[in-house]
C-alpha positions in Angstrom: 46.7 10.6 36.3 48.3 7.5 38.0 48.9 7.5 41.9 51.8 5.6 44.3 50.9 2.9 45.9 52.4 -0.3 47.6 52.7 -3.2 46.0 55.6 -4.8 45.6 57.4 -1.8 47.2 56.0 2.0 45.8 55.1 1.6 41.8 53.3 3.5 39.5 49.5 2.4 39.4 46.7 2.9 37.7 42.7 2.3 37.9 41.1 0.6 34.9 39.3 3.4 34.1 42.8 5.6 34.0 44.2 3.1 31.8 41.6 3.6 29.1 42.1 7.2 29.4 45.8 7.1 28.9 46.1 4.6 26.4 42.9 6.2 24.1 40.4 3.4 24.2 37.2 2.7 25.8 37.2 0.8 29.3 35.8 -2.4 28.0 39.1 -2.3 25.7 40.6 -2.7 29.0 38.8 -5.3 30.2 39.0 -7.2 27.2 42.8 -7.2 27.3 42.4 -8.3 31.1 40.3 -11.3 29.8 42.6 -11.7 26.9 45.8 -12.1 29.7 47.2 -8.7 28.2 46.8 -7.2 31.9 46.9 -8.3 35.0 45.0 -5.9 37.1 46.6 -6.0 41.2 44.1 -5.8 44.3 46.0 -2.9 46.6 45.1 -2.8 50.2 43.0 -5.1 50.7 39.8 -3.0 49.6 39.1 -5.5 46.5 40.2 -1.9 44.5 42.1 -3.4 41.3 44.7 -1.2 39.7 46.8 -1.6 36.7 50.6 -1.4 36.7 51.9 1.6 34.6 55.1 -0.5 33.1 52.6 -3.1 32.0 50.2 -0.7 30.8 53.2 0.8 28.7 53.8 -2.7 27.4 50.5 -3.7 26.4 50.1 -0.3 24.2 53.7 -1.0 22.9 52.2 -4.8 21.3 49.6 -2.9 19.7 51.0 -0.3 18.3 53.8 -2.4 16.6 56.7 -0.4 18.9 60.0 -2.7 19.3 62.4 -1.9 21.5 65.5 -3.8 20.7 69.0 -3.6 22.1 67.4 0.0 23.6 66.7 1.2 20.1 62.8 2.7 19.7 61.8 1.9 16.0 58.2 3.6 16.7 57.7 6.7 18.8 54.1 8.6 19.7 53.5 12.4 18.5 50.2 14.9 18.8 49.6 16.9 16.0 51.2 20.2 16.4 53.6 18.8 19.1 57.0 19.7 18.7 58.7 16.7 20.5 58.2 12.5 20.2 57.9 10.5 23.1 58.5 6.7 23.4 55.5 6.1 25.3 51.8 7.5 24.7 52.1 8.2 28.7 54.7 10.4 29.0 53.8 13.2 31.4 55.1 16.2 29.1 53.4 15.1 26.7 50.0 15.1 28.6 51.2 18.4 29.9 51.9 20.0 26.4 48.4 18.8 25.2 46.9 20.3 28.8 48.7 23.5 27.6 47.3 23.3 23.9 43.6 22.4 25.5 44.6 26.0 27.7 45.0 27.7 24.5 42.3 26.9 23.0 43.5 24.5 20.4 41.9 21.5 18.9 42.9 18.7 20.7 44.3 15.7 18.3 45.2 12.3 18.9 48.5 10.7 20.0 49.5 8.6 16.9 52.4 6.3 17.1 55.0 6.7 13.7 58.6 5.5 12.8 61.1 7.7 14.6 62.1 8.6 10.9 58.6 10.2 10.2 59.1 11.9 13.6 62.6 13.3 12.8 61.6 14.4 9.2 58.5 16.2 10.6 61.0 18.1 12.4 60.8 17.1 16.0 63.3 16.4 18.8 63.1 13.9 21.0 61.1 14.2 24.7 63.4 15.2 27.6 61.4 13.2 29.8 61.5 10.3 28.1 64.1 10.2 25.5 64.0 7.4 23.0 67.4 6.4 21.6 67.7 7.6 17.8 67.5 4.9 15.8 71.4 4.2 13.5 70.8 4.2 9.8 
């Protein structure tokens, strides 16, 4: 998805068109949170090309969605339908590479939903090794 680039010394970056792929909306949803100061889209190299930064990205879907992170505790997580893991961000590379694999297979493809981790965890799934949000204490 994303690419390395410099700015700022190497950081993960992506086009606008990337970021409305990864984040499931349309690219005029992308441009509206540009307009709206939700993104702040960086020129790279001098070409007039305008990329998004992935963190920001991250953050921006993480508003929306209603996810808190607080004192490093993730109170919302994202899950696919038949996935058997949550992730704490809808752009976690396993879980683009576990819906690749389902896509492989031949299975319906379904949406990335963001639930409490508790839905997640009674629904039987473990949290991502690539991304591992904290359990939330109860």
């Amino acid at each position: 998805m994303g690419r390395e680039d410099s700015v700022a010394g190497a950081e993960a970056l992506v086009t606008r068109h990337e970021a409305a792929s990864a984040a499931g909306v349309t690219y005029n949803t992308i441009l509206l949170w540009i307009r709206a100061g939700r993104l702040h889209p960086v020129e790279v190299g001098g070409t007039g090309r305008r990329v998004i930064r992935l963190p920001e990205l991250e953050s921006a879907l993480a508003r929306r969605d209603g996810l808190r992170r607080e004192e490093g505790v993730w109170s919302r997580v994202f899950v696919s339908g038949a996935g058997r893991s949550y992730h704490a961000t809808p752009l976690c590379p396993l879980l683009k590479w576990g819906q690749g694999q389902a896509a492989e297979r031949g299975h319906v493809m379904t949406k990335i939903v963001c639930v409490s981790m508790g839905e997640a965890r009674e629904r039987g799934r473990s949290a991502c090794r690539g991304c591992i949000p904290t359990p939330v204490t109860q």
